[in-house]
Backbone as numpy.savetxt, mean C-alpha at the origin, in Angstrom:
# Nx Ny Nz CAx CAy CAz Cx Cy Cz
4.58 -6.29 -8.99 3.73 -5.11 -8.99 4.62 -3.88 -8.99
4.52 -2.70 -9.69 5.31 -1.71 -9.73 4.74 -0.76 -9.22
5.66 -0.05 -8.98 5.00 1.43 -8.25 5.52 2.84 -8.94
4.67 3.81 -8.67 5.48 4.89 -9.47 5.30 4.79 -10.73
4.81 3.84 -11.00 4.47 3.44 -12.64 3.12 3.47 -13.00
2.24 4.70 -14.28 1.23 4.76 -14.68 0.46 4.09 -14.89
-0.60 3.95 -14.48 -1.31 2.63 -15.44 -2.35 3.04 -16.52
-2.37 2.60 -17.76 -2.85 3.22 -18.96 -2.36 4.67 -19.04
-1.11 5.12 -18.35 -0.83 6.61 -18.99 -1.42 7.75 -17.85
-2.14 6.70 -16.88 -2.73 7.92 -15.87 -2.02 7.94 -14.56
-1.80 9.24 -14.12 -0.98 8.96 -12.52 -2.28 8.56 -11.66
-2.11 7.63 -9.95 -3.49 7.12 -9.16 -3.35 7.98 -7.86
-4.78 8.52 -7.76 -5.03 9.44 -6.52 -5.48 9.25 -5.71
-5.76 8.68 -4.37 -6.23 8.53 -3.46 -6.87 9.28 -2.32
-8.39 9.19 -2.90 -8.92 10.22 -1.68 -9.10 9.57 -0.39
-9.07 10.72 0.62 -9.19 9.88 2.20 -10.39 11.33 2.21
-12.03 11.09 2.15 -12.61 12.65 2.37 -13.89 11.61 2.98
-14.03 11.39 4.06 -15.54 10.69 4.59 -16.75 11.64 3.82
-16.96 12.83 3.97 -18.04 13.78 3.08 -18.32 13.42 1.93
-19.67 12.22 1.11 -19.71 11.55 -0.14 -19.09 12.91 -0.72
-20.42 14.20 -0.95 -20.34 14.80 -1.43 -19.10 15.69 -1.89
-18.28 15.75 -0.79 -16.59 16.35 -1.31 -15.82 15.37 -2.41
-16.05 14.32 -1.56 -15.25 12.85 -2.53 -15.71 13.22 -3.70
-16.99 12.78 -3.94 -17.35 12.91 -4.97 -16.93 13.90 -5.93
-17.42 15.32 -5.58 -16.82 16.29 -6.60 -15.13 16.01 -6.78
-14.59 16.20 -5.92 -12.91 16.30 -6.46 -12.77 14.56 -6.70
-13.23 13.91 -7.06 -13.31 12.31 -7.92 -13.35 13.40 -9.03
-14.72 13.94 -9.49 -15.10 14.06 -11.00 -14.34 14.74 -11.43
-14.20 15.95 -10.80 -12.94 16.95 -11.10 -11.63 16.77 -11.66
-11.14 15.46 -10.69 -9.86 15.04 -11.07 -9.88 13.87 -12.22
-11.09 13.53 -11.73 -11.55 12.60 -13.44 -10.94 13.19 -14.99
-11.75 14.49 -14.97 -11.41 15.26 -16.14 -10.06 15.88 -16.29
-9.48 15.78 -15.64 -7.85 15.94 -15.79 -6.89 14.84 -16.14
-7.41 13.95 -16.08 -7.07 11.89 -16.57 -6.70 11.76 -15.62
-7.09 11.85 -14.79 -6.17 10.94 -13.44 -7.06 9.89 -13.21
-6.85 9.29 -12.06 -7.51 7.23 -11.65 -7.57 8.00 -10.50
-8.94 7.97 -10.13 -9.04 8.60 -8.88 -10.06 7.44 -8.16
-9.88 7.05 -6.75 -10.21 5.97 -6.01 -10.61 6.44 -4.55
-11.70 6.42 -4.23 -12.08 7.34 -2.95 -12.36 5.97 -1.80
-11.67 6.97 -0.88 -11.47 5.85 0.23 -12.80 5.71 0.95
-13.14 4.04 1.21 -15.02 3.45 1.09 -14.64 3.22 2.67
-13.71 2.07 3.15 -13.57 1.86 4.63 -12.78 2.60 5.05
-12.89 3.54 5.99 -12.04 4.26 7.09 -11.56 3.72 7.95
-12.25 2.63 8.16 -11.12 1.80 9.57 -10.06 0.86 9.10
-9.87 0.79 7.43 -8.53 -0.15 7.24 -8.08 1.35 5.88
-7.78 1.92 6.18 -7.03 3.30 5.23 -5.92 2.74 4.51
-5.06 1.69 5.61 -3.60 1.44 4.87 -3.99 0.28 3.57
-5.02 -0.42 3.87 -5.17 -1.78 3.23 -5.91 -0.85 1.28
-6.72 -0.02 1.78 -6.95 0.00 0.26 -5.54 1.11 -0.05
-4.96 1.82 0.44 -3.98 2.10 0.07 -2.80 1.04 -0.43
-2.94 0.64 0.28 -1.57 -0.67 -0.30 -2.41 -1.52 -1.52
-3.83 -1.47 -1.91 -3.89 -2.23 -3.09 -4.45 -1.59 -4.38
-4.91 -0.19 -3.88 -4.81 1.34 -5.23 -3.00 1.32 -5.50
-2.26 1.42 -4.86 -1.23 2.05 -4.57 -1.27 3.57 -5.24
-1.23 4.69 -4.99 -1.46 5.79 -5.67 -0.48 6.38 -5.46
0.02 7.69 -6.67 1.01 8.29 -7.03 0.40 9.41 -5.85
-0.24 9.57 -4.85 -0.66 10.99 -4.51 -2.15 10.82 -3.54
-1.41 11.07 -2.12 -2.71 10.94 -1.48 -3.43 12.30 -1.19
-5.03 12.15 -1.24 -5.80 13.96 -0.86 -6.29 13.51 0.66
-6.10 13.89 1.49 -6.18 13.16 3.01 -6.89 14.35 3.78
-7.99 13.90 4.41 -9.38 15.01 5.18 -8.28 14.72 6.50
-8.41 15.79 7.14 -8.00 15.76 8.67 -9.39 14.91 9.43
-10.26 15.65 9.73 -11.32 14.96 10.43 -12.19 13.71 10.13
-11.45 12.03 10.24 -12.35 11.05 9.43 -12.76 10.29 11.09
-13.50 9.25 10.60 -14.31 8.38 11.34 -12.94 7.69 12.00
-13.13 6.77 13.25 -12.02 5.69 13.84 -10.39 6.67 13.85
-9.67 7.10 12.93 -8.91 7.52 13.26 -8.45 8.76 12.39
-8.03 9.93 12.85 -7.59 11.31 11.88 -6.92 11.14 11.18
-6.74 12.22 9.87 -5.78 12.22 8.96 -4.64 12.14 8.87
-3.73 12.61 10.43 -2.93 12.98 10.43 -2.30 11.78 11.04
-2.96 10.45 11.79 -2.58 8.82 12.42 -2.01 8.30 10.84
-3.39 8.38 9.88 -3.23 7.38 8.63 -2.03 7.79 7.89
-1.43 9.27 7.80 -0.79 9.61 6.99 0.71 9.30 7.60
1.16 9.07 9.32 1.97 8.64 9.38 2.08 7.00 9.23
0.89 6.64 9.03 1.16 5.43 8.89 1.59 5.01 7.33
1.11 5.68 6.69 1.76 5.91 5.23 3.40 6.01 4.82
3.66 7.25 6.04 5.10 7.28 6.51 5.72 6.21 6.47
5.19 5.32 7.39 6.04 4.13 7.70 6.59 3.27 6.78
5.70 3.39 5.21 6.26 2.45 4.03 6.80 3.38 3.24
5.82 4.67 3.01 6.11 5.10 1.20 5.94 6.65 1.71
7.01 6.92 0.63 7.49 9.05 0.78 6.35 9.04 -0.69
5.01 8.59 -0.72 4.10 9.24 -1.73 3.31 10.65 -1.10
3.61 11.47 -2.27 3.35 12.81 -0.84 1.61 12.69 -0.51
1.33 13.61 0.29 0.39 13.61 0.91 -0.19 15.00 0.74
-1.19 15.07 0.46 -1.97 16.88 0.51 -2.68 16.67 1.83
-2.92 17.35 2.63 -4.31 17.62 3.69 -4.91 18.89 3.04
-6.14 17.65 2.96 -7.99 19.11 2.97 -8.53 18.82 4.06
-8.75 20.31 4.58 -9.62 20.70 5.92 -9.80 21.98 6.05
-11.35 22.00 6.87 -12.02 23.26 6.45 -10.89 23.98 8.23
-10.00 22.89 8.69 -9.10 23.45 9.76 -7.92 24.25 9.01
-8.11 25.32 8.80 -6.75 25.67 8.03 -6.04 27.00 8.85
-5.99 26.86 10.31 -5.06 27.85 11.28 -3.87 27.27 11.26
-2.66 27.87 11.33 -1.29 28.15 11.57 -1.28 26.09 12.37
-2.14 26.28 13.25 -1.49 25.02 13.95 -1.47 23.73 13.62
-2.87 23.96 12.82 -2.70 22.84 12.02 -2.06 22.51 10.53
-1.82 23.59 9.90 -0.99 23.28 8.66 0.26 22.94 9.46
0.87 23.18 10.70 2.37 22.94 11.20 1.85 22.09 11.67
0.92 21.05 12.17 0.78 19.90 12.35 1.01 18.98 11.65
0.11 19.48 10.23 -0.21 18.48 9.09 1.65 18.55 8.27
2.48 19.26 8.46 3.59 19.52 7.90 4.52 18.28 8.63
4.65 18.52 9.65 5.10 17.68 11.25 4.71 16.32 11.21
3.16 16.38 10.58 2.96 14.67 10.06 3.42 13.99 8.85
4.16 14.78 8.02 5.14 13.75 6.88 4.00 14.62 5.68
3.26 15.52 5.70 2.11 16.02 4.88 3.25 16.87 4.16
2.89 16.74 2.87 3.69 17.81 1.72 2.93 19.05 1.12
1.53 19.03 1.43 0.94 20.43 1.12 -0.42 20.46 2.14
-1.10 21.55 2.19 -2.57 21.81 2.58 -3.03 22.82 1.68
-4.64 22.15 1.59 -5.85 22.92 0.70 -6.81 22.99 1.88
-6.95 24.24 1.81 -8.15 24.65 2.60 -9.72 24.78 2.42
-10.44 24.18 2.88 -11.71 24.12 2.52 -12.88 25.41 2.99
-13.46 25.74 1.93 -13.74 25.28 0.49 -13.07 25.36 -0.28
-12.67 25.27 -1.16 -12.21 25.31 -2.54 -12.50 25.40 -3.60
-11.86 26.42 -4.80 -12.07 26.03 -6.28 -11.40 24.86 -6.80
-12.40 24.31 -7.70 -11.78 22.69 -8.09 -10.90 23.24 -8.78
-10.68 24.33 -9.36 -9.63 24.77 -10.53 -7.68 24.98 -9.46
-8.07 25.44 -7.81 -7.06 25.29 -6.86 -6.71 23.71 -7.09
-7.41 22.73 -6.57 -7.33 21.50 -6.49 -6.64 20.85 -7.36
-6.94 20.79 -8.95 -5.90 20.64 -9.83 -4.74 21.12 -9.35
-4.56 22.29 -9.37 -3.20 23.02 -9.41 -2.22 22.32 -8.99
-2.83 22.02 -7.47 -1.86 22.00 -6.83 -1.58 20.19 -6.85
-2.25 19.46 -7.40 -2.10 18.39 -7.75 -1.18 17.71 -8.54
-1.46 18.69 -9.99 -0.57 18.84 -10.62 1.17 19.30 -10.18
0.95 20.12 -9.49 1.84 20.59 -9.32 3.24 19.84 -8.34
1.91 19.02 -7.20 2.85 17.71 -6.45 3.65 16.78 -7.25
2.61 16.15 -8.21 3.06 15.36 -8.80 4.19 15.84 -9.59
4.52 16.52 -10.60 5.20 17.40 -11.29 6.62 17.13 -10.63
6.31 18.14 -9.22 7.57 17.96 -8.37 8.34 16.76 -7.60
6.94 15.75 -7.60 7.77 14.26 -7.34 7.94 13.57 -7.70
7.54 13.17 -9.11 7.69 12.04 -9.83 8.78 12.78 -11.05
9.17 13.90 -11.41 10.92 14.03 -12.42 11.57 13.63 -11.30
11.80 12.83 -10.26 13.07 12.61 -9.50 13.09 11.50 -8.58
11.78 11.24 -8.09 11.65 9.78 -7.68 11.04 9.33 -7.44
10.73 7.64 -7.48 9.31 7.06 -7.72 8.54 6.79 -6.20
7.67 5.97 -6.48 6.64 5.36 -5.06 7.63 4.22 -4.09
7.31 4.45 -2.88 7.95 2.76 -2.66 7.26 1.70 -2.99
7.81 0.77 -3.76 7.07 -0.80 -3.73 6.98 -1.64 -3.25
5.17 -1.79 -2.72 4.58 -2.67 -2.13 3.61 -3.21 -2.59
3.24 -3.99 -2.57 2.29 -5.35 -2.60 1.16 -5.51 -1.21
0.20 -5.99 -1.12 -1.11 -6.39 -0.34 -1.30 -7.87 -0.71
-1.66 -8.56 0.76 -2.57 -9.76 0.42 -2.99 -9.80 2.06
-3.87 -10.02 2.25 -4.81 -10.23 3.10 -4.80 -9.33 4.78
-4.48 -8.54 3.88 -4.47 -6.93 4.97 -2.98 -6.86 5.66
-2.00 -7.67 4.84 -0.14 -7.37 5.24 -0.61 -6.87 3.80
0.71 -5.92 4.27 1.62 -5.36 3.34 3.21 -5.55 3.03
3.52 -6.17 1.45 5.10 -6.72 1.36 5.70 -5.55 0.78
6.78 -5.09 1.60 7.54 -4.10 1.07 8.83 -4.23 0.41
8.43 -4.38 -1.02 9.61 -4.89 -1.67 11.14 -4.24 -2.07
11.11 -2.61 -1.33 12.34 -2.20 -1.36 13.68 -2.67 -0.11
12.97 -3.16 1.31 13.81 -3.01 2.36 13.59 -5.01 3.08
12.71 -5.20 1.95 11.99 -7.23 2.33 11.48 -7.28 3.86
10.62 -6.66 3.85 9.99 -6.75 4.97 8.45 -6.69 5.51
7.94 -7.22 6.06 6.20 -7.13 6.45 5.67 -6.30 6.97
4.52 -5.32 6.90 4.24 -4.79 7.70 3.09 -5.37 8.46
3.22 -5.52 9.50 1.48 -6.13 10.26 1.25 -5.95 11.27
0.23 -4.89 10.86 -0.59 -4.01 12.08 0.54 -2.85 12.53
1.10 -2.67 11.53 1.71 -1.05 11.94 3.38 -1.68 12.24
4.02 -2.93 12.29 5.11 -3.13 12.78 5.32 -3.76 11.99
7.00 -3.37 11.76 7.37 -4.15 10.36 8.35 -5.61 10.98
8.13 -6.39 10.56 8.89 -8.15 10.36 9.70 -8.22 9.09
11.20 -8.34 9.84 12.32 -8.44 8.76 12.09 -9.87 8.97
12.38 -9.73 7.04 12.18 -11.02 6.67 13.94 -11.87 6.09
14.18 -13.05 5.84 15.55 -13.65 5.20 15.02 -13.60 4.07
15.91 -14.01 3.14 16.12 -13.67 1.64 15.20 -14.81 1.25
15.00 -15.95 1.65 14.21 -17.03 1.45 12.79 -16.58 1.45
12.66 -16.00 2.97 11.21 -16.02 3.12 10.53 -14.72 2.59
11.38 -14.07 2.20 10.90 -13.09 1.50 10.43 -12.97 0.06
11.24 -14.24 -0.78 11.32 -14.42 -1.86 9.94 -15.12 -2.08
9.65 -16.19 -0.85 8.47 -17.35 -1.06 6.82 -16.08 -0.98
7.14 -14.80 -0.25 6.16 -14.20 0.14 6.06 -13.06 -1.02
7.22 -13.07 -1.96 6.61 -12.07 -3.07 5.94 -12.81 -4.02
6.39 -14.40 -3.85 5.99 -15.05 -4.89 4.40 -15.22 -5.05
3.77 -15.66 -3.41 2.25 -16.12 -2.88 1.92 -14.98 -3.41
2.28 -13.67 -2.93 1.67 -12.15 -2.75 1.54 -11.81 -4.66
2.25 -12.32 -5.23 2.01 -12.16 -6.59 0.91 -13.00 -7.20
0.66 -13.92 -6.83 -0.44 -14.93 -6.88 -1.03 -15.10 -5.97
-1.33 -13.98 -5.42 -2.77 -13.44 -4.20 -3.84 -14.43 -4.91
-4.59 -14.97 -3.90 -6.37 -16.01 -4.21 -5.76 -17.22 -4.97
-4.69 -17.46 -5.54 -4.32 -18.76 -6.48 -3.15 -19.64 -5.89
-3.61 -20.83 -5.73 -2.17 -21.76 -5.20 -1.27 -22.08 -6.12
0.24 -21.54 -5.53 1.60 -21.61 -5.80 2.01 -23.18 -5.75
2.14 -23.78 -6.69 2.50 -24.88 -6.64 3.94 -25.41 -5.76
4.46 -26.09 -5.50 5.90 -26.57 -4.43 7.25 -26.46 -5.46
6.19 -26.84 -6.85 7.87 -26.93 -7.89 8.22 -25.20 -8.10
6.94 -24.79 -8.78 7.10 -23.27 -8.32 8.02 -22.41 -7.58
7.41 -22.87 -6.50 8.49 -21.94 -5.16 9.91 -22.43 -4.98
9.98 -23.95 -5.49 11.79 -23.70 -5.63 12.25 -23.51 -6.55
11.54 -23.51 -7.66 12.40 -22.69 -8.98 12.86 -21.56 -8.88
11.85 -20.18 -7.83 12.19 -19.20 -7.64 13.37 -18.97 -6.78
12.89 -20.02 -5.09 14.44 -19.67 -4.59 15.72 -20.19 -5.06
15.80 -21.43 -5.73 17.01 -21.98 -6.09 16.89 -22.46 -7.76
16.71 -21.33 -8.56 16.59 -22.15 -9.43 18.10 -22.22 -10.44
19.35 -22.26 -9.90 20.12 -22.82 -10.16 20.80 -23.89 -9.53
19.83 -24.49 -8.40 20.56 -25.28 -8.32 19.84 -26.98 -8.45
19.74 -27.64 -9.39 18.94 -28.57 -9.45 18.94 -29.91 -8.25
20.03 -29.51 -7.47 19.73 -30.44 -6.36 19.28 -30.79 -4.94
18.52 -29.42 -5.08 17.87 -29.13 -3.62 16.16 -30.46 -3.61
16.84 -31.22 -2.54 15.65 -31.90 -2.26 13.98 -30.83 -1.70
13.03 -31.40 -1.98 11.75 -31.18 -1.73 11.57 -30.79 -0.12
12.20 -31.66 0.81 12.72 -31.40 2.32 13.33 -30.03 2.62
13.81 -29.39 1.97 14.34 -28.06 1.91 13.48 -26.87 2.16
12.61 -27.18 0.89 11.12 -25.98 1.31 10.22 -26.15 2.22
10.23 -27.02 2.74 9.05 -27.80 3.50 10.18 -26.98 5.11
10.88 -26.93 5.07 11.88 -26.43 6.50 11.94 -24.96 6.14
11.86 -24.38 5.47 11.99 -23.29 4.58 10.25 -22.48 5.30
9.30 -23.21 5.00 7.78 -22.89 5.26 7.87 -22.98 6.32
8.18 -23.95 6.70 7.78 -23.96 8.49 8.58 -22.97 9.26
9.59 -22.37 9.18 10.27 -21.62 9.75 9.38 -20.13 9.34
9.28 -19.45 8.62 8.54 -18.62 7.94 6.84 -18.30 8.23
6.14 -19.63 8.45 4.85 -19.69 9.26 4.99 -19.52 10.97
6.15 -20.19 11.18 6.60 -19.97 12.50 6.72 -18.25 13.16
7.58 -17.62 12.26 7.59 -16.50 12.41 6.38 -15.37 12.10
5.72 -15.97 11.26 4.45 -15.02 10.67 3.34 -15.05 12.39
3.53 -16.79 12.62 2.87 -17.15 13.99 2.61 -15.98 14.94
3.88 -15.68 15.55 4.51 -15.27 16.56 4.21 -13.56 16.08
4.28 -13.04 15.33 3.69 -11.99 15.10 2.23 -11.83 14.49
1.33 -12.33 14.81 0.23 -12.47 14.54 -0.38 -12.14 13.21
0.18 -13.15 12.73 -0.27 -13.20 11.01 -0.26 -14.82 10.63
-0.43 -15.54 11.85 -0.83 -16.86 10.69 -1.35 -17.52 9.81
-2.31 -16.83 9.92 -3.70 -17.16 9.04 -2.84 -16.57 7.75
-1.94 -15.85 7.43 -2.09 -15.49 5.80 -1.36 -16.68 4.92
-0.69 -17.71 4.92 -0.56 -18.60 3.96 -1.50 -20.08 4.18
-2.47 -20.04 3.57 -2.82 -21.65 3.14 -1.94 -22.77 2.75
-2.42 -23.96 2.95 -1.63 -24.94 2.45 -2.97 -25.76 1.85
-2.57 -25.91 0.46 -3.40 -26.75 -0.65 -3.21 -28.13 -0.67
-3.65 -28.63 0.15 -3.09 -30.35 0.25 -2.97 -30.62 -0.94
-1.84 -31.54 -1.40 -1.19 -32.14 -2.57 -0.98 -31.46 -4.01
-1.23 -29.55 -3.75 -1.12 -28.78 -4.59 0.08 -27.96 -4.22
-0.11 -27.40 -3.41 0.97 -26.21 -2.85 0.29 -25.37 -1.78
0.19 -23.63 -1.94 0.34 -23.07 -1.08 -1.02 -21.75 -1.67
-1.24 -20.91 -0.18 -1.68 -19.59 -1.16 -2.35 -18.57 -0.30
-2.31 -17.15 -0.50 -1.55 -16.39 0.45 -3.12 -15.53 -0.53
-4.52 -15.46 1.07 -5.40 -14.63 0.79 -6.56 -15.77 0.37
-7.84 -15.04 -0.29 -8.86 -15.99 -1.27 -9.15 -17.12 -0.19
-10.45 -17.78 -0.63 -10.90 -18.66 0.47 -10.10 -19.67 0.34
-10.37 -20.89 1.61 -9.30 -21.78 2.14 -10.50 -22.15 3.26
């Protein structure tokens, strides 16, 4: 999965605005400018449709349901420098140096002309993408795989992963809902060496479920009796 990278030619925007009616307009708005605009539906998992829009550019409300703009956006922090705008009809001194202080790269103050809203949209993007891209990550069943530093995030704390188990978890996470067959997964980790017995991965998984265990993520790999493996989709 790539990041930072267009899809059909359009950069992806991510609204965080609980108000249908705001969403809505700056959706259509930014519609007509070609952008992929994706308005955030659950407020209590923010990171999860973020990690599977992945968007070049988040528009983030200060005041949402379960937790504020300014929790989700450091939690954003924690994986990806994709900048961040805050809209809020809060627009005093303390809170733009709040929203600044939270990893936030601009504020729009509400109300607004949709013709501001572009602007300055444009104008983020402009300034962050001639010089550097999104971080890349991946989603499957509410983890997030962060494929620049190989590591998990779950529930806000990241799990360094070994080169093995990292490799077996981009592989599932790439074939999210579909089982990874056993020949599969050692072609990927060893596929130069044709003499790694079948006993290898099987010590390989268990060490790796072990650890997912212990940080409370077991439930994310299935095992497909006499098929393989698979990470998300029913089981």
């Amino acid at each position: 999965m790539n990041s930072g990278i267009k899809v059909d030619g359009k950069y992806k925007l991510l609204v965080v605005e609980d108000d249908e009616v705001i969403a809505g307009e700056m959706e259509r708005h930014l519609e007509k400018w070609g952008y992929d605009v994706y308005c955030t539906r659950d407020f209590g998992n923010v990171m999860t449709e973020f990690a599977k829009f992945m968007p070049h550019l988040v528009l983030m409300d200060i005041g949402l349901p379960f937790f504020n703009g300014y929790y989700w956006c450091a939690q954003i922090r924690q994986i990806s420098q994709v900048p961040v705008i805050f809209v809020s009809s809060a627009g005093d001194n303390m809170n733009i140096v709040m929203a600044v202080n939270m990893g936030g790269d601009d504020f729009l103050v509400k109300p607004f002309e949709p013709e501001v809203l572009s602007a300055k949209v444009q104008a983020m993007i402009r300034r962050t993408y001639a010089f550097r891209g999104q971080t890349n990550l991946m989603e499957c069943g509410g983890l997030i795989l962060d494929l620049t530093d190989a590591s998990l995030l779950v529930e806000g704390r990241k799990l360094e992963l070994t080169k093995n188990e990292f490799r077996i978890l981009q592989l599932l996470f790439e074939n999210a809902g579909r089982t990874v067959s056993r020949e599969m997964i050692m072609k990927r980790l060893w596929d130069n060496d044709c003499f790694v017995d079948d006993n290898t991965l099987t010590v390989n998984m268990t060490r790796l479920r072990k650890k997912l265990e212990a940080a409370g993520a077991g439930q994310l790999i299935h095992t497909q009796k006499g098929l393989g493996y698979r990470c998300g989709g029913d089981h």
